[in-house]
mmCIF file of the C-alpha atoms, coordinates in Angstrom:
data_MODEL
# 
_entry.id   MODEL 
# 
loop_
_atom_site.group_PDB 
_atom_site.id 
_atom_site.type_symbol 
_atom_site.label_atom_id 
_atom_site.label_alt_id 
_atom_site.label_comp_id 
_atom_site.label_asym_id 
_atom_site.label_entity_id 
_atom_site.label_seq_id 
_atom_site.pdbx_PDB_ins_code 
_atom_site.Cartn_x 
_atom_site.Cartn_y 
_atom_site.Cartn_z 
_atom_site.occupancy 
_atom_site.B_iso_or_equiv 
_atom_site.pdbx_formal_charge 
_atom_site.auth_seq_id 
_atom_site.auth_comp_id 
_atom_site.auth_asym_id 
_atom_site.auth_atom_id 
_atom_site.pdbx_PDB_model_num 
ATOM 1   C CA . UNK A 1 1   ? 0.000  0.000  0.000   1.00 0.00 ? 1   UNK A CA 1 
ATOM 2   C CA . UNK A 1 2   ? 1.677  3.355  -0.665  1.00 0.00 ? 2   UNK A CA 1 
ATOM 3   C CA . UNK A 1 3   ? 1.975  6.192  1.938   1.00 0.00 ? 3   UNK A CA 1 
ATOM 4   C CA . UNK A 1 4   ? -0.931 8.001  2.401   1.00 0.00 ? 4   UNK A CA 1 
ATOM 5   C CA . UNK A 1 5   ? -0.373 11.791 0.780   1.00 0.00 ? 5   UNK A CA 1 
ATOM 6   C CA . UNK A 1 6   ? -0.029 14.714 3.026   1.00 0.00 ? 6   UNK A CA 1 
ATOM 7   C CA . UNK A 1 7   ? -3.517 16.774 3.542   1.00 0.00 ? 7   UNK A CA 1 
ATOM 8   C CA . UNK A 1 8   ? -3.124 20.687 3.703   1.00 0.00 ? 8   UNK A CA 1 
ATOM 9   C CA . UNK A 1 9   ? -4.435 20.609 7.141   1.00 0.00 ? 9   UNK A CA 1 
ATOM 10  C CA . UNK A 1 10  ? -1.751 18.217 8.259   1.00 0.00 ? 10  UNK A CA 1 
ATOM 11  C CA . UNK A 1 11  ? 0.695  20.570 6.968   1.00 0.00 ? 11  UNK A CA 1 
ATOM 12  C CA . UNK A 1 12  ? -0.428 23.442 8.193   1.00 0.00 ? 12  UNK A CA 1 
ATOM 13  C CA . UNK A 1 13  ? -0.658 21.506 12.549  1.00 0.00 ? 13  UNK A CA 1 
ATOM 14  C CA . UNK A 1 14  ? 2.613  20.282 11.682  1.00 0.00 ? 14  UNK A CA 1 
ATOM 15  C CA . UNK A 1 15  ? 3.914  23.238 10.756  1.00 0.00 ? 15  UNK A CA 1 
ATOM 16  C CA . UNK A 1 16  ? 2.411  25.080 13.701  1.00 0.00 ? 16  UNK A CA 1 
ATOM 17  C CA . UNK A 1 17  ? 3.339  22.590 15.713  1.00 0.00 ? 17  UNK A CA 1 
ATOM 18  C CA . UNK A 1 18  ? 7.178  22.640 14.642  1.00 0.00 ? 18  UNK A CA 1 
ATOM 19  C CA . UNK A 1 19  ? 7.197  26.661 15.180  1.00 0.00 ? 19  UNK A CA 1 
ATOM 20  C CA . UNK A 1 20  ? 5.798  26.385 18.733  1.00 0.00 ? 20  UNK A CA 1 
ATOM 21  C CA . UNK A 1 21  ? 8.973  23.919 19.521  1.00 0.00 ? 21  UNK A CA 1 
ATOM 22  C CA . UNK A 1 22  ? 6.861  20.484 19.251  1.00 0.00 ? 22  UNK A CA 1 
ATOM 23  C CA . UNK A 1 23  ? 8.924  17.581 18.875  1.00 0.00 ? 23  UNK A CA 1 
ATOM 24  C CA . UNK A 1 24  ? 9.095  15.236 15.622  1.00 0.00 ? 24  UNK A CA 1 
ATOM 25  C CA . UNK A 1 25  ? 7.912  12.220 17.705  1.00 0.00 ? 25  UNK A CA 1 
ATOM 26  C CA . UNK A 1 26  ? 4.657  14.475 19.416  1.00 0.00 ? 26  UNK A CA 1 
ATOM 27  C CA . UNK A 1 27  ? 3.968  15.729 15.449  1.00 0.00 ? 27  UNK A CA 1 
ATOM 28  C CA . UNK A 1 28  ? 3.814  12.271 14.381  1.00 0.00 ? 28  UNK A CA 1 
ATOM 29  C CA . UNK A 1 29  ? 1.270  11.370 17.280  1.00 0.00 ? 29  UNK A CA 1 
ATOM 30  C CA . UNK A 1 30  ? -0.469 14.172 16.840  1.00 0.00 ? 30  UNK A CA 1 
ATOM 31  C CA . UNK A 1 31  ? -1.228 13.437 12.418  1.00 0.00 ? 31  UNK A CA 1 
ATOM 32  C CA . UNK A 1 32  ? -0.600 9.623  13.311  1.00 0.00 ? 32  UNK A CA 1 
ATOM 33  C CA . UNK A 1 33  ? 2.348  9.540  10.988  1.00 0.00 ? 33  UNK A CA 1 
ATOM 34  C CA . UNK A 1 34  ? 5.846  8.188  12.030  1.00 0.00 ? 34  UNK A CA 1 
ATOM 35  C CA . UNK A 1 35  ? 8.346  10.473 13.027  1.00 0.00 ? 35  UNK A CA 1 
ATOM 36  C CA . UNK A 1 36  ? 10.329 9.150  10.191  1.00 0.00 ? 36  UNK A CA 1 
ATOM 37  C CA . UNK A 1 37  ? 7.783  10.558 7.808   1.00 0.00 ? 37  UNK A CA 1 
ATOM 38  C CA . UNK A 1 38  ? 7.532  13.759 9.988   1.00 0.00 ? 38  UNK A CA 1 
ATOM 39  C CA . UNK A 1 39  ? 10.928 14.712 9.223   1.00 0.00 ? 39  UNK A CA 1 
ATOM 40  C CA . UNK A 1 40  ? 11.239 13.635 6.142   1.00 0.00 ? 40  UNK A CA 1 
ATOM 41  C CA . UNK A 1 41  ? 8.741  16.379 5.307   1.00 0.00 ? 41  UNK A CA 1 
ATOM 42  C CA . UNK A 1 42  ? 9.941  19.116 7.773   1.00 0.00 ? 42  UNK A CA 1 
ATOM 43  C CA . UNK A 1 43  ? 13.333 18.003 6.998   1.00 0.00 ? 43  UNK A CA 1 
ATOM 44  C CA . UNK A 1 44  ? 14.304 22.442 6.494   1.00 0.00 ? 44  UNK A CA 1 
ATOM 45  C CA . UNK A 1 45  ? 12.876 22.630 10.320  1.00 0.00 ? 45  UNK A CA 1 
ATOM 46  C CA . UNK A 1 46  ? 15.046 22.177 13.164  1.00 0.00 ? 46  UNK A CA 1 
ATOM 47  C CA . UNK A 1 47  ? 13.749 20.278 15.909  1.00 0.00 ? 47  UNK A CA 1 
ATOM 48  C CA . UNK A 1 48  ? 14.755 17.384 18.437  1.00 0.00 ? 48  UNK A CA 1 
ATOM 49  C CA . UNK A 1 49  ? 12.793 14.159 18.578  1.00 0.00 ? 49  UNK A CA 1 
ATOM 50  C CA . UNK A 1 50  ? 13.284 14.373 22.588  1.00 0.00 ? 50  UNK A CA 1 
ATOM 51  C CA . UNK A 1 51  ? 10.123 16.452 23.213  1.00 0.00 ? 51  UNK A CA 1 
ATOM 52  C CA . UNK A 1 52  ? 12.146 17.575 26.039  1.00 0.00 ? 52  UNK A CA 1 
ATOM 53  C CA . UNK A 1 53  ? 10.831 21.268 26.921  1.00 0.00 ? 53  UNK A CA 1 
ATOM 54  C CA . UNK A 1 54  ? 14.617 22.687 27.503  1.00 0.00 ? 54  UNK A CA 1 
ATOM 55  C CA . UNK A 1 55  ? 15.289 21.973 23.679  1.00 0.00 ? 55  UNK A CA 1 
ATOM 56  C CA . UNK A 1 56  ? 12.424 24.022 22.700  1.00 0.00 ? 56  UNK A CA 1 
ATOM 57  C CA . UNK A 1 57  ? 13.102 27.213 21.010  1.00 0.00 ? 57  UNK A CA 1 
ATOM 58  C CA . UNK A 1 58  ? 11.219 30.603 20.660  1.00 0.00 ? 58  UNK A CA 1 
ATOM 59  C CA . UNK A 1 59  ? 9.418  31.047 17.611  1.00 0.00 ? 59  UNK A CA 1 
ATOM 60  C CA . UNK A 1 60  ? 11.826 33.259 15.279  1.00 0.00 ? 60  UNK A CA 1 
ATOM 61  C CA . UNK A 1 61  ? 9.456  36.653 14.360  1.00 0.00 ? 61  UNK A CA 1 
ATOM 62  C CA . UNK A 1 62  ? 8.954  37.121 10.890  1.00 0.00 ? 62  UNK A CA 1 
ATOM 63  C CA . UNK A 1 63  ? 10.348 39.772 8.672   1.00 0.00 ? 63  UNK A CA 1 
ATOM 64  C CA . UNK A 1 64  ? 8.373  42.245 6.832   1.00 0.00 ? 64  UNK A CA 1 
ATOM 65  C CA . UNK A 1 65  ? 9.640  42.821 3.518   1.00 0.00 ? 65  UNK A CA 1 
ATOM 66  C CA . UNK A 1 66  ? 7.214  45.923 2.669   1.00 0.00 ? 66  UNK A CA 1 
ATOM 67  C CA . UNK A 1 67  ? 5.720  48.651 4.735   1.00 0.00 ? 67  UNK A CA 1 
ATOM 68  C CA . UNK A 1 68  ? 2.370  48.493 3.774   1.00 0.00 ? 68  UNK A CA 1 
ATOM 69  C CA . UNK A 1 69  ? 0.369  45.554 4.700   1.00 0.00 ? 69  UNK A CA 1 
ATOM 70  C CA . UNK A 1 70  ? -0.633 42.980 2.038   1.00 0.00 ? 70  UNK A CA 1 
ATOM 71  C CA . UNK A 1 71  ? -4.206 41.491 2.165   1.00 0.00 ? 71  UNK A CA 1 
ATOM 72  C CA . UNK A 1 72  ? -4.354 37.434 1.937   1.00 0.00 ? 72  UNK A CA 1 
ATOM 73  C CA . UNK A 1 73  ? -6.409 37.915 -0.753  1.00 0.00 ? 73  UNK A CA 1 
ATOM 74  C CA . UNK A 1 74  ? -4.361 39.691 -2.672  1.00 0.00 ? 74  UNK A CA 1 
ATOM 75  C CA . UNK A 1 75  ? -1.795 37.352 -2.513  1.00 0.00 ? 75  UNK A CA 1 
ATOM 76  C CA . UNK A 1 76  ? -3.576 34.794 -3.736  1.00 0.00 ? 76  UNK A CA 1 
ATOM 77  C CA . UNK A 1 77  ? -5.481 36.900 -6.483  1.00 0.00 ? 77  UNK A CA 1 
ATOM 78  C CA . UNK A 1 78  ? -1.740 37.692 -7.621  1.00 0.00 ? 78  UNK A CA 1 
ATOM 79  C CA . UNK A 1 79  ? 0.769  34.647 -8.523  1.00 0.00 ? 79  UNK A CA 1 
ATOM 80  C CA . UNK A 1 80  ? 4.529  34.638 -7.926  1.00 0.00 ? 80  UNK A CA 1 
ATOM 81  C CA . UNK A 1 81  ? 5.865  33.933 -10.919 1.00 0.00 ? 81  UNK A CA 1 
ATOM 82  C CA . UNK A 1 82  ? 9.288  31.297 -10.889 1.00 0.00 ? 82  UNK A CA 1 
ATOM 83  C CA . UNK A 1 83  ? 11.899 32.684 -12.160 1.00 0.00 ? 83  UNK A CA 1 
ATOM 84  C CA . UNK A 1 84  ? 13.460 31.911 -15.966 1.00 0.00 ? 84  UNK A CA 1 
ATOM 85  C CA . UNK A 1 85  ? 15.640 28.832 -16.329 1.00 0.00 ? 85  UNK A CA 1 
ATOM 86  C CA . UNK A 1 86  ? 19.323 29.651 -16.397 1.00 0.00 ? 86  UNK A CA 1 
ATOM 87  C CA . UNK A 1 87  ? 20.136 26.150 -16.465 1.00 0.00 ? 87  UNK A CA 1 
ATOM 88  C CA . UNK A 1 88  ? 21.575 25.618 -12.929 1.00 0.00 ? 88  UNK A CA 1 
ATOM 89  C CA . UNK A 1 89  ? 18.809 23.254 -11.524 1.00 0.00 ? 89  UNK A CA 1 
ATOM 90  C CA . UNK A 1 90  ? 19.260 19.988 -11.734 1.00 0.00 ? 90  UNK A CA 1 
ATOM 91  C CA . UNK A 1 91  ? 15.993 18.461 -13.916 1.00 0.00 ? 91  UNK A CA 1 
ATOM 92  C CA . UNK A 1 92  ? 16.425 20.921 -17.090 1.00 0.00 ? 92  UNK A CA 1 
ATOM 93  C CA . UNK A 1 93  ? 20.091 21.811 -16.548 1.00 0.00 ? 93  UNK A CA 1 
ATOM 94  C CA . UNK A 1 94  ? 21.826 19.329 -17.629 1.00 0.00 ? 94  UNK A CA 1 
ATOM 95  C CA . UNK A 1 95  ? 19.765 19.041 -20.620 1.00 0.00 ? 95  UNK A CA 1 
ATOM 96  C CA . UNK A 1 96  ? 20.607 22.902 -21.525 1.00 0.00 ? 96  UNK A CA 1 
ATOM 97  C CA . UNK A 1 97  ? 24.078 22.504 -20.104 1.00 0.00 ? 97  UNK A CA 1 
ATOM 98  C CA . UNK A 1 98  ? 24.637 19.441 -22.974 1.00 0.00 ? 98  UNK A CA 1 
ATOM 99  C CA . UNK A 1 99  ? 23.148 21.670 -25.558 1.00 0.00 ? 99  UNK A CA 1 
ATOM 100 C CA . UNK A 1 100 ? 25.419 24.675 -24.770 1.00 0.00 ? 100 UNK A CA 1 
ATOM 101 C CA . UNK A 1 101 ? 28.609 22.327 -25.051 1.00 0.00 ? 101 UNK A CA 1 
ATOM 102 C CA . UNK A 1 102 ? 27.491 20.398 -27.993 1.00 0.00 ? 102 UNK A CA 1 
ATOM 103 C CA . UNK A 1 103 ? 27.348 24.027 -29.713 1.00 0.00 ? 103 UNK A CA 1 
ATOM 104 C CA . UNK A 1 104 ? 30.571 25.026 -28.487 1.00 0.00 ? 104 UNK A CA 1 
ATOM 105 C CA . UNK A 1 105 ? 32.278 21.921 -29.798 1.00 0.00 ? 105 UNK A CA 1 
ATOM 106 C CA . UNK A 1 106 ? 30.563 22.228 -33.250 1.00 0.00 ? 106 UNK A CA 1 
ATOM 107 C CA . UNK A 1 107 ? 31.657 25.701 -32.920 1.00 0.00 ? 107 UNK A CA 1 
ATOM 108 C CA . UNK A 1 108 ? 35.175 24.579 -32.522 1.00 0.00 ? 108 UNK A CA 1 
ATOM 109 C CA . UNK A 1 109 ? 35.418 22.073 -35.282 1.00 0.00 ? 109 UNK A CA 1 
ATOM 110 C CA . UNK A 1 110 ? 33.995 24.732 -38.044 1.00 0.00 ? 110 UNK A CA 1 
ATOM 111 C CA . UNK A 1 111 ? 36.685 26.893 -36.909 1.00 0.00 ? 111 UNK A CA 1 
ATOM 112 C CA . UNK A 1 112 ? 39.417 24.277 -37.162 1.00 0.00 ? 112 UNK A CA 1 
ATOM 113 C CA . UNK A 1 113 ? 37.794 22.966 -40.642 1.00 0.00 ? 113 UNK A CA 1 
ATOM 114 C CA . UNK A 1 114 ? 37.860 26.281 -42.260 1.00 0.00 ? 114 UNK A CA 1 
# 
């Protein structure tokens, strides 16, 4: 049977959870997951699979990046869009990367040819 997919509601507690200093292993009782598949999933969160209250840290405040206050509706109304491909990720790269050197080498050869 494979894993059960991750519900946007489990995110979200887990998430909370994780910010308020909750271990891995009280996550995974919590969404009855394993703490395995916890931290797979929060693996860019730090936290300790003690539970142990000393190893809980304050929540870090979040920056504001403008002045003015964005709505949550506008931010959904208005998309991020992902930046252009420059060919250093690792799915499309390499393909672009192979591209770029197969030119150069034709490149070469015409020049030696001629």
């Amino acid at each position: 049977m494979p894993p059960r997919r991750w519900t946007t509601e489990e995110l979200e507690t887990a998430n909370t959870m994780m910010d308020e200093g909750s271990s891995v292993s009280d996550i995974a009782k919590k969404l009855d997951r394993t703490a395995s598949a916890v931290e797979s999933k929060l693996k860019g969160k730090k936290a300790s699979s003690s539970g142990s209250a000393a190893s809980k840290s304050k929540p870090k405040p979040k920056l504001v990046a403008d002045a003015a206050p964005q709505s949550e509706k506008a931010s959904t109304t208005n998309p991020q869009h992902a930046p252009a491909n420059d060919g250093s990720d690792d799915e499309g790269g390499s393909t672009t990367k192979y591209i770029v050197g197969a030119v150069i080498v034709a490149v070469i050869i015409w020049l030696v040819m001629s």
